[in-house]
TORFISE-18093 format. One line per field, with one value per residue (C-alpha): residue number from 1; residue in three letters; x, y, z. Coordinates in nm, 3 decimals. Layout:
! residues N
marpa: [NUM:...]
dodo: [ALA:...]
east: [X:...]
north: [Y:...]
up: [Z:...]
//
This chain:
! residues 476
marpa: [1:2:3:4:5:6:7:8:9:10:11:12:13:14:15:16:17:18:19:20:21:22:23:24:25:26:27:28:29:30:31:32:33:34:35:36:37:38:39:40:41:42:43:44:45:46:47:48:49:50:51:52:53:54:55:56:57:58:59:60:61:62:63:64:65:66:67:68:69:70:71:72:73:74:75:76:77:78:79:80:81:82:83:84:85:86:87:88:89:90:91:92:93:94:95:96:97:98:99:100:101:102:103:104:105:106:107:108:109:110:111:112:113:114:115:116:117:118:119:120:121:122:123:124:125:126:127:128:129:130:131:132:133:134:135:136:137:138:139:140:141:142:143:144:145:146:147:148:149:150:151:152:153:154:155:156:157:158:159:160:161:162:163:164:165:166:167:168:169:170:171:172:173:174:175:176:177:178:179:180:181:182:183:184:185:186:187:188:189:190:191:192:193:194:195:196:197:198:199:200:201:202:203:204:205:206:207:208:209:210:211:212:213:214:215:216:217:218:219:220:221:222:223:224:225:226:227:228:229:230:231:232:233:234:235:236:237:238:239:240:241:242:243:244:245:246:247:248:249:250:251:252:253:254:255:256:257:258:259:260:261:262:263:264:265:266:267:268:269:270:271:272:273:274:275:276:277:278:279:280:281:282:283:284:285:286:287:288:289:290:291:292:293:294:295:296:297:298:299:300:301:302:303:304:305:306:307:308:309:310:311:312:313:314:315:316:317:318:319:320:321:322:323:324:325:326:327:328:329:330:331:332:333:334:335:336:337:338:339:340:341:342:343:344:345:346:347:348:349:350:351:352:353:354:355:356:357:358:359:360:361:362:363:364:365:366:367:368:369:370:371:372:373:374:375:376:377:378:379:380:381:382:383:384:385:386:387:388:389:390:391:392:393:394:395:396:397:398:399:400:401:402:403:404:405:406:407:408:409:410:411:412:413:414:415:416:417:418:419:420:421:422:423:424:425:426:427:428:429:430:431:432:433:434:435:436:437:438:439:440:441:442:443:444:445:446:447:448:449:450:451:452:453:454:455:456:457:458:459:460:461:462:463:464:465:466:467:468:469:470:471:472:473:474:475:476]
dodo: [UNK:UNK:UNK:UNK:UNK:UNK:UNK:UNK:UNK:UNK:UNK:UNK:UNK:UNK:UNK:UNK:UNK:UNK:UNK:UNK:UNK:UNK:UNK:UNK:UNK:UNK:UNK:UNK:UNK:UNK:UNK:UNK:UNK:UNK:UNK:UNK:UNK:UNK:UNK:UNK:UNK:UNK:UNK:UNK:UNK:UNK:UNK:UNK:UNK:UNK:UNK:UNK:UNK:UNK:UNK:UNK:UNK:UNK:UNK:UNK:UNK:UNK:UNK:UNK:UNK:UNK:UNK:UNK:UNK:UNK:UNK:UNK:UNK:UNK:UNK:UNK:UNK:UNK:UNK:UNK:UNK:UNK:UNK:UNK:UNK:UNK:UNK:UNK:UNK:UNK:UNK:UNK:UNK:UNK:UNK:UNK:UNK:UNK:UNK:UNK:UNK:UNK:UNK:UNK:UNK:UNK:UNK:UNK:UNK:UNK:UNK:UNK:UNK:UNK:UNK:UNK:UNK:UNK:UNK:UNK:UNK:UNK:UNK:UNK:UNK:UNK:UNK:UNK:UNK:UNK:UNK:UNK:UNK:UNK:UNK:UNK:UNK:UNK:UNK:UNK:UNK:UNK:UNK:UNK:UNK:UNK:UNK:UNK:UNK:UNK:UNK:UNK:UNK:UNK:UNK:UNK:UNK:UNK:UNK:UNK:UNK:UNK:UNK:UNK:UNK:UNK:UNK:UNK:UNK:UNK:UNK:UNK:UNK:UNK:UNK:UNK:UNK:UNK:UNK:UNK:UNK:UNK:UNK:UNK:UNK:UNK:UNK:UNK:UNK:UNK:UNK:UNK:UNK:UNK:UNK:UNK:UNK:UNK:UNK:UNK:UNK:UNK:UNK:UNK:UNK:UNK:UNK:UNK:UNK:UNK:UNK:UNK:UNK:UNK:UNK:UNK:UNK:UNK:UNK:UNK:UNK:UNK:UNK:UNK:UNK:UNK:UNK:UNK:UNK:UNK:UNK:UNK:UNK:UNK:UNK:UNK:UNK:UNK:UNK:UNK:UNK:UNK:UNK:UNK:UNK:UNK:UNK:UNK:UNK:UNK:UNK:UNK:UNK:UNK:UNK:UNK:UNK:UNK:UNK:UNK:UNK:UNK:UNK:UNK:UNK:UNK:UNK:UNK:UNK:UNK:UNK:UNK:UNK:UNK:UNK:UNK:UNK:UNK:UNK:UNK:UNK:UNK:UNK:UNK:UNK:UNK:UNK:UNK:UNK:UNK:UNK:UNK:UNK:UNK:UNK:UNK:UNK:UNK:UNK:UNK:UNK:UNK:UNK:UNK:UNK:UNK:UNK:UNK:UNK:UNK:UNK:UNK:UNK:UNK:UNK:UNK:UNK:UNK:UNK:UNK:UNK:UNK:UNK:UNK:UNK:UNK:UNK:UNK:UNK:UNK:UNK:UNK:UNK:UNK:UNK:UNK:UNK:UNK:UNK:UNK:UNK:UNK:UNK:UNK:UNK:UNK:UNK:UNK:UNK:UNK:UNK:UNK:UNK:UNK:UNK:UNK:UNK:UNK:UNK:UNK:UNK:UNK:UNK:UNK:UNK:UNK:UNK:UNK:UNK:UNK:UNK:UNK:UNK:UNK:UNK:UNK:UNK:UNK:UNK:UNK:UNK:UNK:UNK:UNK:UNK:UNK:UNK:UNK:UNK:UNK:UNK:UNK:UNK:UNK:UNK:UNK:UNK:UNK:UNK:UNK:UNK:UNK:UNK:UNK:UNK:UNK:UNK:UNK:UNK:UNK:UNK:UNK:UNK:UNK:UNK:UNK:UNK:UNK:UNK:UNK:UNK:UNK:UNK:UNK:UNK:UNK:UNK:UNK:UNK:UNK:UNK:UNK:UNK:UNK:UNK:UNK:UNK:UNK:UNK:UNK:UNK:UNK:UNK:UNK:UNK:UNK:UNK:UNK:UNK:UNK:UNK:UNK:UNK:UNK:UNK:UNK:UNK:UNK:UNK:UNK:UNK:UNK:UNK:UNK:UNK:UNK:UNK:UNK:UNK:UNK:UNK:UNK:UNK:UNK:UNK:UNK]
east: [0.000:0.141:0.140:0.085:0.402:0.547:0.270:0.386:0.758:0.766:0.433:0.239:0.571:0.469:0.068:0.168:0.380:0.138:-0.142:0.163:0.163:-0.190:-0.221:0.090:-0.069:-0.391:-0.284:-0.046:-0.174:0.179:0.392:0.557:0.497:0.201:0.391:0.640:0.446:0.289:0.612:0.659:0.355:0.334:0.669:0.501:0.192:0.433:0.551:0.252:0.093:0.110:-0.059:-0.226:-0.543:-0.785:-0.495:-0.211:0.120:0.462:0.522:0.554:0.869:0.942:1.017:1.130:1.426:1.261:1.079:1.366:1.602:1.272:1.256:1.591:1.584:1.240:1.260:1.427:1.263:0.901:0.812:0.458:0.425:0.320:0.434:0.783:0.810:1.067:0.962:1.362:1.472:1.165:1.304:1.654:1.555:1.356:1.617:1.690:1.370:1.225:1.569:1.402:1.037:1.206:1.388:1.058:0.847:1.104:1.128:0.739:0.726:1.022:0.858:0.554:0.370:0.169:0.239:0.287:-0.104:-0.201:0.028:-0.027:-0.437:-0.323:-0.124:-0.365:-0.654:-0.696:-0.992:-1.205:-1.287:-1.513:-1.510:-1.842:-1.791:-2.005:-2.179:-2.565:-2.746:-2.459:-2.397:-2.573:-2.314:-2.176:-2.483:-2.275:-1.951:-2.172:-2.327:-2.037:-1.867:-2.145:-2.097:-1.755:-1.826:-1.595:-1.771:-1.684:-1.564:-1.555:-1.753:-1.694:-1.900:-1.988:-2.305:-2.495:-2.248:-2.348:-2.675:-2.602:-2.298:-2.562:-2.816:-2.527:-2.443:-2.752:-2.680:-2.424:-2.483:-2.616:-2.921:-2.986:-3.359:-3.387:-3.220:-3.428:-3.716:-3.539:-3.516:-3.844:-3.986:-3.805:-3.868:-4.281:-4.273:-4.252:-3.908:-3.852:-4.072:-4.088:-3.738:-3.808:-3.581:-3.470:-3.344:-3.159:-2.850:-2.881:-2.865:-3.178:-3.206:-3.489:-3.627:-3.609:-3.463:-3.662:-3.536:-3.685:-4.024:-3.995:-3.703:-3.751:-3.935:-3.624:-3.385:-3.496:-3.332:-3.483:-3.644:-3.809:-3.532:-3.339:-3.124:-2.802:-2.437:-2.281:-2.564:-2.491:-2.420:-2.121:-1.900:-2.005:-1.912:-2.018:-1.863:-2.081:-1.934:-1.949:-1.967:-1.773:-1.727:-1.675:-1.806:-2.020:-2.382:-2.495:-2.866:-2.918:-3.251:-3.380:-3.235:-3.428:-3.743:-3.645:-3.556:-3.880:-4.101:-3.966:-4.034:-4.355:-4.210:-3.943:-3.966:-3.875:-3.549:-3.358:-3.610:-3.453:-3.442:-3.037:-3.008:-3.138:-2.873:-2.635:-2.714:-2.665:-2.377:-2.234:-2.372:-2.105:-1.819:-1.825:-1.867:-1.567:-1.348:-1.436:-1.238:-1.056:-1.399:-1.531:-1.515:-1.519:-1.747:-1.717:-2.000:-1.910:-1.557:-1.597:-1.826:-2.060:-2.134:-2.148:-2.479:-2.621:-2.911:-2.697:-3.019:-2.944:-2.566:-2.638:-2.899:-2.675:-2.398:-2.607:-2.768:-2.655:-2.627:-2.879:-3.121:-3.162:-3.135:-3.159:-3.290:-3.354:-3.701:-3.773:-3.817:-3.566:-3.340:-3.059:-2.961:-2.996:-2.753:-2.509:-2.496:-2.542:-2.183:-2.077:-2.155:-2.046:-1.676:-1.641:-1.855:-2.114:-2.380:-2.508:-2.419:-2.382:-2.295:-1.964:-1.865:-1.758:-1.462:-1.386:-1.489:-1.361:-1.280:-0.978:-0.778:-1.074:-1.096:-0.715:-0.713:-0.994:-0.870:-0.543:-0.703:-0.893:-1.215:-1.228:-0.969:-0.747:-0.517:-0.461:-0.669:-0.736:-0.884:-1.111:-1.218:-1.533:-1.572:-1.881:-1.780:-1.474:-1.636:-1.806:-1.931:-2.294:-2.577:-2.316:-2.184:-2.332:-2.153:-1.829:-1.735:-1.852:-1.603:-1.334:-1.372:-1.421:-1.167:-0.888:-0.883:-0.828:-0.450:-0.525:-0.712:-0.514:-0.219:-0.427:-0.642:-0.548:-0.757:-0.945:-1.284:-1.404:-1.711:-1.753:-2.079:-2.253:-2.670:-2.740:-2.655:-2.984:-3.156:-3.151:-3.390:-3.444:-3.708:-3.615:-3.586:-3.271:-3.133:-3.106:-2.919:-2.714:-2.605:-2.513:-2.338:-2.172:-2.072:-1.928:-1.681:-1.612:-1.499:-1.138:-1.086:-1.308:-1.043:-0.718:-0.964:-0.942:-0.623:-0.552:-0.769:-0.691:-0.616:-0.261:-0.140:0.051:0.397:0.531:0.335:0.473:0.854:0.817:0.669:0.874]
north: [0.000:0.331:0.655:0.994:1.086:0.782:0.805:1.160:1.083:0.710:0.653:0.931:0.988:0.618:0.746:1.055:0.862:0.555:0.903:1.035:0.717:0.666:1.044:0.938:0.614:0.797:1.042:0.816:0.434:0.344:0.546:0.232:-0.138:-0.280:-0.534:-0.249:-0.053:-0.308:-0.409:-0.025:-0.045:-0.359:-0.189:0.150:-0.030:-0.279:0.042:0.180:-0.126:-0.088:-0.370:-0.714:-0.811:-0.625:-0.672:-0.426:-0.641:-0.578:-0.519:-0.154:-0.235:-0.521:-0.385:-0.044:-0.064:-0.169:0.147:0.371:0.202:0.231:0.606:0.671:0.460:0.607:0.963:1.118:0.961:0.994:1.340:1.402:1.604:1.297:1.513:1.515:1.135:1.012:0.600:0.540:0.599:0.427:0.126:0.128:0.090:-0.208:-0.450:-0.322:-0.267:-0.624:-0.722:-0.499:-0.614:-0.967:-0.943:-0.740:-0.992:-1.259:-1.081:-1.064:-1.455:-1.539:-1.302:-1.528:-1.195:-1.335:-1.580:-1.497:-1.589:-1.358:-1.055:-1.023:-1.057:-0.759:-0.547:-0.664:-0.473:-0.091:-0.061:0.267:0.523:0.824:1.125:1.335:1.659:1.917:2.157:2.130:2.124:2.205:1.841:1.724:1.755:1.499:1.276:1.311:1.114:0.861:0.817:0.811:0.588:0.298:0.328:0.257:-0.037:0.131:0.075:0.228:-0.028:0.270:0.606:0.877:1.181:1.519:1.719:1.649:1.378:1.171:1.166:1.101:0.853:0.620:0.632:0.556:0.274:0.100:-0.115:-0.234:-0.093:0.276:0.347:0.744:0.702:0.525:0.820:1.083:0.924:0.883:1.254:1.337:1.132:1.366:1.691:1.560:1.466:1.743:1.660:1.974:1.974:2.277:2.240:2.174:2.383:2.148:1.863:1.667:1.614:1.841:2.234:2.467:2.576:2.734:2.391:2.011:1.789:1.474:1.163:0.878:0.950:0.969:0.742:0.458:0.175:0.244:0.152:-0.109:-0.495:-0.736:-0.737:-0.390:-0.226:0.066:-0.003:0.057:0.175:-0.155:-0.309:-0.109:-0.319:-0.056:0.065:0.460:0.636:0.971:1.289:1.514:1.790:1.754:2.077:2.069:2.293:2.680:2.633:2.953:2.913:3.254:3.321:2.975:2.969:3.331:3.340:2.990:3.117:3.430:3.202:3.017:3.332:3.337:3.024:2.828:2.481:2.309:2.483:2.856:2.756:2.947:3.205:3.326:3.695:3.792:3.968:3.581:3.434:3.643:3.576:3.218:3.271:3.437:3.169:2.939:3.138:3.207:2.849:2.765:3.010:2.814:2.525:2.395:2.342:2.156:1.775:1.581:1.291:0.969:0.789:0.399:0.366:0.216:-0.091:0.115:0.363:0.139:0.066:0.369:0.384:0.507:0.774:0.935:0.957:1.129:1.359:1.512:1.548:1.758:1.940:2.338:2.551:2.732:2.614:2.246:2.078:1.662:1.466:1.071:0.957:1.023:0.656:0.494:0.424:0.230:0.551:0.731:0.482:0.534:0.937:0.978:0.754:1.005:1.297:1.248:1.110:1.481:1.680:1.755:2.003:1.903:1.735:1.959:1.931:1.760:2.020:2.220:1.972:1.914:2.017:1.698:1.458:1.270:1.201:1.070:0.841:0.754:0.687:0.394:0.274:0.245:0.107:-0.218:-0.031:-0.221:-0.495:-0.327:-0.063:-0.048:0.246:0.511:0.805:0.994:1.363:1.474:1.878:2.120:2.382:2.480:2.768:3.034:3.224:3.259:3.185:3.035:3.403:3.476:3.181:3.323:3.432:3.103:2.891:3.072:2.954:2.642:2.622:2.593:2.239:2.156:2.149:1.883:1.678:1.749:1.516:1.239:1.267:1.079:1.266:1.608:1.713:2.076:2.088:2.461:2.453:2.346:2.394:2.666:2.577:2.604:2.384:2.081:1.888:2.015:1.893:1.622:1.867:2.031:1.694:1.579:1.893:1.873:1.545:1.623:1.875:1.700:1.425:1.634:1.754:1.477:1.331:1.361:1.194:0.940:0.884:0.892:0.625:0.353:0.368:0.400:0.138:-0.127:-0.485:-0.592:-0.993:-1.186:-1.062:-1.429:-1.353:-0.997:-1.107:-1.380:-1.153:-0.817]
up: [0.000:-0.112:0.112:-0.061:-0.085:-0.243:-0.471:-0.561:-0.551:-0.742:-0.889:-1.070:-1.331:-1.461:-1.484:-1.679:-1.938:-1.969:-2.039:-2.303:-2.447:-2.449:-2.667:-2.906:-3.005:-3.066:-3.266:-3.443:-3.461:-3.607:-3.448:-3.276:-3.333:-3.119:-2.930:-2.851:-2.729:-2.537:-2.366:-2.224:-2.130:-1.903:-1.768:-1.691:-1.514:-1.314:-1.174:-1.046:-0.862:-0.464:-0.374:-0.499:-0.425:-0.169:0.127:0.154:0.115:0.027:-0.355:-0.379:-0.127:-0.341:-0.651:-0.519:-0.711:-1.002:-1.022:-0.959:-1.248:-1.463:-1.413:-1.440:-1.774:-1.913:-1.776:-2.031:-2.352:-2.217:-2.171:-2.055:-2.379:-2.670:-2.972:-2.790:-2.790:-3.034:-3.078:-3.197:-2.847:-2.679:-2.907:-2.818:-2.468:-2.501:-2.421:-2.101:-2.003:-2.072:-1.839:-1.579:-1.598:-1.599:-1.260:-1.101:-1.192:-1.044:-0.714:-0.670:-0.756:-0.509:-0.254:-0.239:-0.330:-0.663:-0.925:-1.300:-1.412:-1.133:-1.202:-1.579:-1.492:-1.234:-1.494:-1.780:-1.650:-1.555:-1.386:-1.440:-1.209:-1.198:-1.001:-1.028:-0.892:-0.712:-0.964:-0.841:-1.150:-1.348:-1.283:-1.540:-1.794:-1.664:-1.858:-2.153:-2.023:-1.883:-2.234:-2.414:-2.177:-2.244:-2.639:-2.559:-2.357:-2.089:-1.711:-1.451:-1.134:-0.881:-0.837:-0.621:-0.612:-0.391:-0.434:-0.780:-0.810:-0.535:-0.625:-1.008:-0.926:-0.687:-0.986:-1.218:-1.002:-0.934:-1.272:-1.443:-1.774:-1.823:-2.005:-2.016:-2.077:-1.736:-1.572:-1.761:-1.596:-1.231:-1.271:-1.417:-1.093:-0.874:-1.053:-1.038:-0.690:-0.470:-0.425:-0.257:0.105:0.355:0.552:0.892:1.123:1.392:1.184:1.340:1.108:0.885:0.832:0.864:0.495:0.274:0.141:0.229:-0.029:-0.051:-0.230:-0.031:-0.142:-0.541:-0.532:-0.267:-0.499:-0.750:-0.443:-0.232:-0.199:-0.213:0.124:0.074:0.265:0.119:-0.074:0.064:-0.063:0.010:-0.259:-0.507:-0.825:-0.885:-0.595:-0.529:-0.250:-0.131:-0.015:0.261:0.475:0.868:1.004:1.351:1.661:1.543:1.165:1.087:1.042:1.140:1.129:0.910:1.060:0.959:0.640:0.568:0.685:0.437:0.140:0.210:0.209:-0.184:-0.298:-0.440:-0.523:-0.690:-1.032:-0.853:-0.717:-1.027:-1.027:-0.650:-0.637:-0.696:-0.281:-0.171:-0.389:-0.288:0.091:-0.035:-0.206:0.119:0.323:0.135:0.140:0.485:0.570:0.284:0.514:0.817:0.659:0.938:1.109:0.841:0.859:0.508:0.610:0.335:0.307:0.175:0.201:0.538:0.705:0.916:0.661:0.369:0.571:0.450:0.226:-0.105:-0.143:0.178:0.113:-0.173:-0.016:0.271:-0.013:-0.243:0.044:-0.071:0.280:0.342:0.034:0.064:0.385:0.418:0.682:0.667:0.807:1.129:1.180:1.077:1.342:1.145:1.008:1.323:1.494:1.192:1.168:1.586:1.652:1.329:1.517:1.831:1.744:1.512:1.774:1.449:1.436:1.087:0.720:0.423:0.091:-0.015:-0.215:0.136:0.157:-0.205:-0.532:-0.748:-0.419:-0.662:-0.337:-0.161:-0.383:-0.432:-0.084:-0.034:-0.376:-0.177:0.131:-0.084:-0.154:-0.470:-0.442:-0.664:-0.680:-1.104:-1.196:-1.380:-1.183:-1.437:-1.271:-1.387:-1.310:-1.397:-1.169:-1.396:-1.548:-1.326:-1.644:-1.776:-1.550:-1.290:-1.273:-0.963:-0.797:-0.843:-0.527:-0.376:-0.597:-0.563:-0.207:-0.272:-0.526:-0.228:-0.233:-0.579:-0.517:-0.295:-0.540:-0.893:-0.824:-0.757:-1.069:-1.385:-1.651:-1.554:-1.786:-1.723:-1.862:-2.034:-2.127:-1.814:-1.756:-1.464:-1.125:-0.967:-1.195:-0.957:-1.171:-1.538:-1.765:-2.043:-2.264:-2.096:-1.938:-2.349:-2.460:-2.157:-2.217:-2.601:-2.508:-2.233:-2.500:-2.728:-2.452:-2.316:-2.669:-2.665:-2.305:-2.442:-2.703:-2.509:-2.267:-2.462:-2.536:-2.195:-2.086:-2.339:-2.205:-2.254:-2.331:-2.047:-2.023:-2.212:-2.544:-2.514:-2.540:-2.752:-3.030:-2.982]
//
């Protein structure tokens, strides 16, 4: 199991050239021979594996010198840049590379750590993972990578998502494959339903705010098991996790209460959320910022990653991650006392006062999900960490947010090393649209697609299964 900092230090080079590699052979098929290319390529993802199988053991100490004498070999003939790649001097190394992957792969087998049929199914396979960022209803953009990501037969084997992407990552992951039409009408139950209730003021985990977000209702026949129960994050048919925002002792929430009761006094129903007048926005949009400042009293709380709160209902992980402060506030039902066991033991070990939306602690959680990756969340640690990110353009109806994610925007530098690919979606649907008709949710998508188009490309490259390392060297 890697740390961060060996990550950093002796991992992420290899990620960067297999992505430089992955561009080069994309924009030039024949720019090396495919068993070649191939060859580097079971070298460069030798070099990033920590760990084999869901259990942290010793390889990434095991082959520690493997992975320096690789970098030291590779580093100056793979810049990050693919036009800058010269294949003549990828070739001349290839000798003395294949000598290299030949004594790592020796030392792991010796060390009792994995045999050969199990290593080359490790390296043969990078397993797909998606961040979903926190955008509200800018979100949806996202629609289009999911879309184009089924064409492709790519699925993803991990999901990790704050605010709008919680709630669109647990949808996502209720199946295996993705059909959009099935989510249109997931959304077109919640934007019929009254989704949005009066808030009620004394909640008791979440944060007085102008309305009550409501998933259970619309939702709850969608996700149930098989004994009627919710459905929870642990059942998932594809491994989400979600990202809320704990707020602990000295976290600002001013008048949260009187400004909700103002908000409210505004509203008629779902539909007029994006019809706020601009001074209640901008009391919003202070609202945030002020609790964005109050960072080191926030506490990121991830739902899934661990036992107890993979025994959350995946809708009400979602629901406190896309609650917005001070507009949407999420509760569970009153009656359910499984949850109320769960979030109480939360509370009280971070002294909370409430659960608010993920985006608080992270805008695109990448190292969130890095680190259960790391820990065995999905039995493996060969991945490719796709960031998906809505919020990367402030512009346009969004304009108002501004202030409020450039607050927010503090922890990206926490979260770009640890992504493998990063989308910023420019042409994003309005924030406050939390749940547009089909109408929008269509053109969103397209437009999403059309973005996401030239990560989709480098993808499955990237992605693309490679032979056991025997058939390599016996045909290069």
């Amino acid at each position: 199991m890697a740390d961060a900092a060996t990550f950093l230090d002796e991992q992420r080079p290899f990620r960067r050239g297999e992505i430089a590699l992955a561009r080069r052979a994309v924009d030039d098929p024949m720019f090396m021979l495919p068993r070649e290319l191939d060859c580097l390529r079971y070298a460069i993802r030798l070099a990033q594996i920590s760990s084999i199988g869901p259990e942290p053991d010793a390889l990434i100490e095991r082959i520690g010198s493997f992975r320096l004498r690789l970098l030291q070999l590779l580093a100056p003939v793979l810049p990050t840049e693919p036009d800058r790649i010269d294949a003549n001097d990828l070739h001349a190394l290839l000798p003395k590379v294949v000598r290299l992957v030949d004594e790592a792969r020796l030392l792991v087998s010796r060390g009792g750590l994995a045999d050969e049929a199990t290593l080359d199914a490790e390296i043969a396979h990078k397993r797909l993972v998606l961040v979903l960022g926190g955008a509200a209803g800018s979100g949806y953009a996202f629609l289009g990578a999911l879309v184009r990501l089924e064409d492709l037969g790519l699925r993803p084997d991990y999901q990790v998502g704050c605010s709008i992407g919680s709630l669109l990552g647990v949808i996502r992951g209720r199946h295996h494959a993705f059909d959009l039409d099935e989510l249109l009408e997931d959304v077109r139950l919640l934007r019929g339903s009254a989704v949005f209730r009066p808030a009620r003021l004394a909640a008791r985990f979440g944060m007085p705010a102008a309305l009550r977000l409501d998933l259970r209702g619309p939702l709850g026949s969608l996700f149930s098991n098989r004994d009627g129960e919710p459905l929870r994050l642990r059942e998932l048919a594809i491994p989400t996790d979600a990202l809320a925002t704990g707020l602990g002792p000295g976290a600002i929430l001013g008048a949260s209460g009187d400004f909700a009761r103002m908000v409210d006094a505004e509203l008629s129903g779902a539909e007029a959320l994006q019809e706020l007048p601009g001074s209640v926005l901008v009391r919003a949009v202070s609202s945030l910022v002020a609790l964005a400042m109050s960072r080191r009293a926030l506490v990121p709380t991830f739902f899934g990653a661990d036992p107890e709160t993979a025994e959350l209902p995946a809708l009400d992980a979602a629901g406190f991650s896309a609650a917005i402060p001070g507009l949407l506030q999420y509760d569970p039902p009153e009656d359910d006392a499984h949850v109320a066991k769960i979030l109480k033991r939360i509370f009280d070990e971070h002294r909370l006062s409430a659960l608010v939306d993920g985006s608080l602690a992270s805008l695109v959680p990448a190292r969130y999900a890095w680190e259960a990756i790391e820990a065995g969340r999905i039995g493996t640690r060969h991945t490719a960490i796709i960031a998906l990110d809505a919020f990367a353009s402030s512009g346009g109806a969004n304009a108002i947010f501004a202030p409020a994610l450039r607050a927010l925007s503090g922890t990206a530098h926490r979260d770009k090393p640890f992504w493998d690919l990063h989308v910023a979606f420019r042409r994003p649907p309005p924030l406050l649209e939390m749940f547009p008709t089909e109408v929008r949710l269509r053109a969103a998508s397209r437009h999403g697609e059309r973005e996401f188009e030239p990560t989709a490309r480098i993808l499955r490259a990237l992605l693309a299964k490679l032979p056991a390392w025997r058939e390599l060297k016996k045909e290069s």
